[in-house]
N, C-alpha and C positions, 0 to 999 in steps of 0.2 A: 540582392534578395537571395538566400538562402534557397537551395536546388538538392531535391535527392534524386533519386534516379534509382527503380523497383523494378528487379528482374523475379519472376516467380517459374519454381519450378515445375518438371509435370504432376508431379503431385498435389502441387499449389491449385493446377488448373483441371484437376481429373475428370470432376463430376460438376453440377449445378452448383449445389453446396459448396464446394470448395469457392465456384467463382464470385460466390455470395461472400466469405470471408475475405477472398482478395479486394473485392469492391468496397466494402468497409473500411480494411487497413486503408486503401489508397484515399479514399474521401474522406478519414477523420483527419488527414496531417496536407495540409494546403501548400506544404512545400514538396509534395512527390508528384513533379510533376511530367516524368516521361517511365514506360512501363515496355517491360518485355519480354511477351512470353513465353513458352515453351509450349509444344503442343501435350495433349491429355495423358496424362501418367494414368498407372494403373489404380482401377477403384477401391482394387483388395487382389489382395496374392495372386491368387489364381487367374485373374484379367489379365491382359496383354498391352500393351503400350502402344498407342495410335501410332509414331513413331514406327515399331516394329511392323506393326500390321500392313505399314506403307511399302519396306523392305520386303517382305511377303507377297505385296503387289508386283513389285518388278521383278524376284525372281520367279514367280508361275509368270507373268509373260517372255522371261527368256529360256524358261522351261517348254511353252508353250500350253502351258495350263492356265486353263482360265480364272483371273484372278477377279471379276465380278462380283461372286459371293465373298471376298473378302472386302474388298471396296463397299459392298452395302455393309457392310458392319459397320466400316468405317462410317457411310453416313449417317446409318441410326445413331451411332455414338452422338454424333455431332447435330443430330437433328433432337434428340432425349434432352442432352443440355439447353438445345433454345425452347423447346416446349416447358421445360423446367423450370425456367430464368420465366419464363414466359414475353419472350422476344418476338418479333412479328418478321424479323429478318429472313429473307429468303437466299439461302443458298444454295440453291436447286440449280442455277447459272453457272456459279462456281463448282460445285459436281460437275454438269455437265463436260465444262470444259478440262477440267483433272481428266473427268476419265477418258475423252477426245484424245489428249494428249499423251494419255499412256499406252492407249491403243496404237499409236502413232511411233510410241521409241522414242518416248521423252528420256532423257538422262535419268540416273537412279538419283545424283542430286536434287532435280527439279522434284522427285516422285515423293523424295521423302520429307523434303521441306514442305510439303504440304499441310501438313498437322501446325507447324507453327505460324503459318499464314491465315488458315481459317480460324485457328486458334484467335491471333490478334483480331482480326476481323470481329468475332463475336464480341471477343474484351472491351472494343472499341462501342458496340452498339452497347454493352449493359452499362458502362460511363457515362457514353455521351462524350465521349475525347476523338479527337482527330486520329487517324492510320495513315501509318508510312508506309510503304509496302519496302523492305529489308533490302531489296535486288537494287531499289535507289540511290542508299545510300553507302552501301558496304560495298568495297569494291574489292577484286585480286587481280593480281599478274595472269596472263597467260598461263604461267607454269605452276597457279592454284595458289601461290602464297599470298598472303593479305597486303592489300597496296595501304598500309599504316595514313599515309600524309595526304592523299587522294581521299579516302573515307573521314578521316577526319576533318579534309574544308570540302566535305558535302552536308556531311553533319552539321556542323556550325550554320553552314551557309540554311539547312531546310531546318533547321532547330532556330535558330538566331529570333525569328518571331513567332513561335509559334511554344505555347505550351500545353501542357495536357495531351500526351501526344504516344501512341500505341505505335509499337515495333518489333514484328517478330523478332526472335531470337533466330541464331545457330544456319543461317544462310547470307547470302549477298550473289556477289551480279561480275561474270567476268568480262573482259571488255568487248566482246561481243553479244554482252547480256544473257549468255546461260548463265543458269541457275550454280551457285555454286558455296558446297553445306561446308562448316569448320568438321570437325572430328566431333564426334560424340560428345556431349556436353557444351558444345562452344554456344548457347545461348548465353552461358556467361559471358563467352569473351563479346557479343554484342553489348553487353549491360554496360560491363567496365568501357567500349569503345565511347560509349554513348555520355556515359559519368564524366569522358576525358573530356568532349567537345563541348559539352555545356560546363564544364567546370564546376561538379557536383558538390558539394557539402559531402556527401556519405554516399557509398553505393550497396545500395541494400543486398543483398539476395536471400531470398525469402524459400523454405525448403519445409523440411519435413522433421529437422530438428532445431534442440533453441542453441546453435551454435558448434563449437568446437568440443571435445571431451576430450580431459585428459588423456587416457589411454582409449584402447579397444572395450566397450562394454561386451563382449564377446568373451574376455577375459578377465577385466575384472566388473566384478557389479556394483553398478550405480555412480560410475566414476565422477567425480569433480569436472564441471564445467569449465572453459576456460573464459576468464571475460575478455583480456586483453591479449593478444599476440604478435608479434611483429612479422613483417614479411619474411625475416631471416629465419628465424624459428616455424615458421610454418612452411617455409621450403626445404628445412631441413628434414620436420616431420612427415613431409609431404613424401620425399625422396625414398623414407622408410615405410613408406603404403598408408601413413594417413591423409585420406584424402578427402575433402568438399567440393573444393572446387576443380574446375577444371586449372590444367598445369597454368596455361595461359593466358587465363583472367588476370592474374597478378601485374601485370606488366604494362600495360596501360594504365592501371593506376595509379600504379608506383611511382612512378614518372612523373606524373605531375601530382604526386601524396596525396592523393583522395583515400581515405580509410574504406575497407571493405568491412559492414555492420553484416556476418550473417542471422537468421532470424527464421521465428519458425511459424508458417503460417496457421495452425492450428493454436499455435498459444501467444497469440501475438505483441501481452505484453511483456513476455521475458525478454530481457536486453540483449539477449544473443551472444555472441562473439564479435567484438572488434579486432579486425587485420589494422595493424598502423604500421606507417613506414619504418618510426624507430618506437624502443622505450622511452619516454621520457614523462612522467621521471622511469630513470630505469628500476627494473624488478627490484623487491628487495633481494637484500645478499639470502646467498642459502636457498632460495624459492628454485624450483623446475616450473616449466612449463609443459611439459607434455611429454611422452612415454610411445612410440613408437617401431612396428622392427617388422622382419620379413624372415619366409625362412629361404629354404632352396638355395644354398650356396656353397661352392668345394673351397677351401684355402688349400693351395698350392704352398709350403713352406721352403725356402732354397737355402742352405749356409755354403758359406766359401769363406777359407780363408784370406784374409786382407781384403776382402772383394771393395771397401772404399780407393782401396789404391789401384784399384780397375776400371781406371774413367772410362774406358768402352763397356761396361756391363751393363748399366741401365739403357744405353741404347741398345744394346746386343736383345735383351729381353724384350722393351717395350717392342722391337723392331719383330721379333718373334711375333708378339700378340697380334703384331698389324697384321702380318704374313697369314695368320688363322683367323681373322678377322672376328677377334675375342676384346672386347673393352672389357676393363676391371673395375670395378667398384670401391676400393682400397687397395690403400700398397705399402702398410705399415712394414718399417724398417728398425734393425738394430744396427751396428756395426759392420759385426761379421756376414748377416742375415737378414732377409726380407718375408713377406707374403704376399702373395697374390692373390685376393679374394674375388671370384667370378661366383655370375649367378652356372648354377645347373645348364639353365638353359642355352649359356654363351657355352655350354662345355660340350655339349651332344655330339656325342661320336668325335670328339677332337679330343679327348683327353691323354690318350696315348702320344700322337702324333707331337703335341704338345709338348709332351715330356721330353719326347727322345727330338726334340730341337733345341729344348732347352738345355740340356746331356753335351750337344753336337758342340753348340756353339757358344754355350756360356760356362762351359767343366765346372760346373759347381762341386764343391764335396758332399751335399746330399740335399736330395729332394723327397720331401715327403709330401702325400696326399690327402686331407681331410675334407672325407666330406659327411654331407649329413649337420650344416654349419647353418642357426640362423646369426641374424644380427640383431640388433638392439639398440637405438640410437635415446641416449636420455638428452632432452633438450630446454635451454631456458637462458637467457640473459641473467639471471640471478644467479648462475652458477658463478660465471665469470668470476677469477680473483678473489674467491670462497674460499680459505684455507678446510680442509673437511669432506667437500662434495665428494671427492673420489673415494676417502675412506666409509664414507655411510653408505657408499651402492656395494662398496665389493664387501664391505660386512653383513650387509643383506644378503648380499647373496651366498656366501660363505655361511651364512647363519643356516640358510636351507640345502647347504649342502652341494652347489651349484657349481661346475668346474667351469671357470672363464675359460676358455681357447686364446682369446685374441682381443686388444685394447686400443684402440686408438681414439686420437683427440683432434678435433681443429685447432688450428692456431689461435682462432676466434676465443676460444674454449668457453662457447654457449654450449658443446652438443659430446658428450662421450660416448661413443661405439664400442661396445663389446659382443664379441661374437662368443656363441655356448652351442653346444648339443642342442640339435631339432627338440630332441624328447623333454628339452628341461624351459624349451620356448618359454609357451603360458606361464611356468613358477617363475620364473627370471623376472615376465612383465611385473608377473602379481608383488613378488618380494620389492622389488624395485620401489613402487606404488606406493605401499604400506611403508617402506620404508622413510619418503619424502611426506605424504600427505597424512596419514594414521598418525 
């Protein structure tokens, strides 16, 4: 029988309304049958995220400020949604004891997984489905990282009979049972844990838009939706700041090729976005799939003569970076000559010391310094084996006048990297865009 598996985000679950829409989506399709939610996003701009407002609680008590009046907001929030819903549930228990415990020097974990706890909770009573409570069956190591094979035959073993069944997101349980939260976002990687163990048809996650978009609508407007993308292409996208999901979602499902369906709980019959393991069939020839880039980055330029008959140079260098504890981002090469592309941030206050090691120990005959560099990754499996793709982006962009800096390619050659001037970012994406899709 056919299995999906519906993670919704806090937006999904903000207000009453919203959890009226999720109740819907989930009771119209009898095959979703495990859910997971995130605690209350914000209801409009200016609101604050139950999430944050938990973070807030633990530092006024390690401030020693009393974090009470924060804590009742929190419960009105959550007592507004059951008066709404019109639920008869009392969590007045559950208050009580959150805030016993915080009083107490409960971990900031435990404090702030609360919002996804009571969240489920509710989720559970407006269904009428069964709760797990997340600490049962997510487990980690000692030293915080997720016990992958442990969580997985817990899951099986407390899913195996059981469907229709509510699960917090973005916590679990370390082997002495504290409370213990993923990084920010990681109710997704509950959703995909959860997809892996029952062995999901599709893992939904359900947000606040209908999928993936071309580029930045920030930069261009109204971009093209993406329907289909592969994990390769959306990691590479990902890498260049577009981002849905959490890094780590992708990874338990890939594994065992469960497709990630994103989808947007406000308009819930657009198709959304499909993540798939691979193309197939693959893209057509000549298509992109998506337009992403970042900026903040220096290219370090080095030439030397014969430097390939220098078999010690790239250790000489790379051994530099370690010694400055600087990773690079690319390291497009010529013959004679390299780059080193670092973000800003890996460069702060090291940028001299940098140089004058690379001077010491690697005698280049010259090093130049650019900065002020973004990047620009164009990505797609229909590039591949395209005779053309390369000359229709850089005549784009030559057409607006755009000086490339810097080129590089994967081997893959789904994805081409060019880095330009900060100032010419925006035109670069926009020409790019127009250029593929217009």
């Amino acid at each position: 029988m056919s299995i999906k598996v519906a993670k919704f985000g806090g937006t999904s679950l903000a207000d009453a309304g919203q959890f009226q829409k999720v109740k819907s989506i989930l009771l119209e399709d009898s095959t979703r049958k495990y859910v997971i939610p995130s605690a209350p996003g914000k209801c409009h701009r200016e609101d604050t995220k139950i999430t944050d407002l938990l973070y807030l609680c633990h530092a006024q008590l390690q401030h020693k400020v009393g974090f009470q009046h924060t804590f009742t907001i929190i419960k009105e929030r959550f007592l507004n949604i059951l008066k709404e819903l019109g639920l008869s549930l009392n969590l007045n228990t559950y208050f009580e004891e959150i805030e016993k415990n915080i009083e107490a020097g409960a971990s900031i974990d435990y404090v702030v997984s609360r919002g996804e706890y009571l969240n489920g909770i509710i989720l559970a009573e407006l269904l009428g489905w069964g709760f797990i409570d997340a600490k049962d069956v997510i487990y980690f190591y000692p030293n915080g990282s997720l016990h992958i094979e442990l969580t997985e035959e817990k899951l099986k073993h407390s899913l195996s009979s059981r469907k229709n069944v509510v699960i917090p997101g973005f916590y679990g349980a370390l082997p002495n049972g504290e409370i213990k939260i993923f990084s920010r976002g990681g109710s997704d990687i509950t959703g995909a844990l959860v997809a892996r163990a029952v062995s999901a048809e599709v893992y939904e996650n359900w947000t606040d838009v209908s999928g993936l978009l071309m580029t930045d609508p920030r930069i261009v407007q109204d971009p093209k939706p993406i329907e289909t993308i592969t994990y390769r292409e959306l990691r590479e996208l990902s890498y260049m700041g577009a981002s849905v999901l959490h890094e780590d979602t992708i990874f338990p499902v890939l594994q065992a090729g469960i497709p990630i369906n994103i989808r947007n709980t406000n308009t819930p019959k657009d198709p959304g976005t499909m993540i798939v393991s691979f193309a197939n069939p693959i893209a057509p020839q000549g298509n992109i799939t998506g337009i992403a880039g970042k900026k903040n980055f220096t290219v370090i330029a080095i030439e030397k003569n014969r430097m390939k008959s220098d078999i010690s140079f790239m250790r000489k260098l790379l051994t530099i970076l370690e010694v400055n504890n600087i990773y690079f981002e690319h390291l497009p090469s010529g013959i004679d000559s390299l780059s080193i592309v670092v973000t800003d941030e890996q460069l702060e206050n090291k940028l001299d010391q940098l140089i004058n090691d690379i001077e010491l120990q690697c005698d280049p005959d010259l090093i130049e310094v650019y900065p002020n560099m973004a990047l620009i990754a164009t990505v797609g499996h229909g590039m591949a084996y395209t005779p053309g793709i390369s000359a229709k982006l850089f005549t784009a962009l030559a057409d607006k006048g755009i000086n490339i800096r810097m080129i590089d390619q994967g081997s893959s050659e789904i994805n081409i990297i060019i880095g330009v001037e900060t100032d010419d970012f925006e035109s670069a994406i926009t020409a790019i865009y127009n250029a593929f899709v217009n």
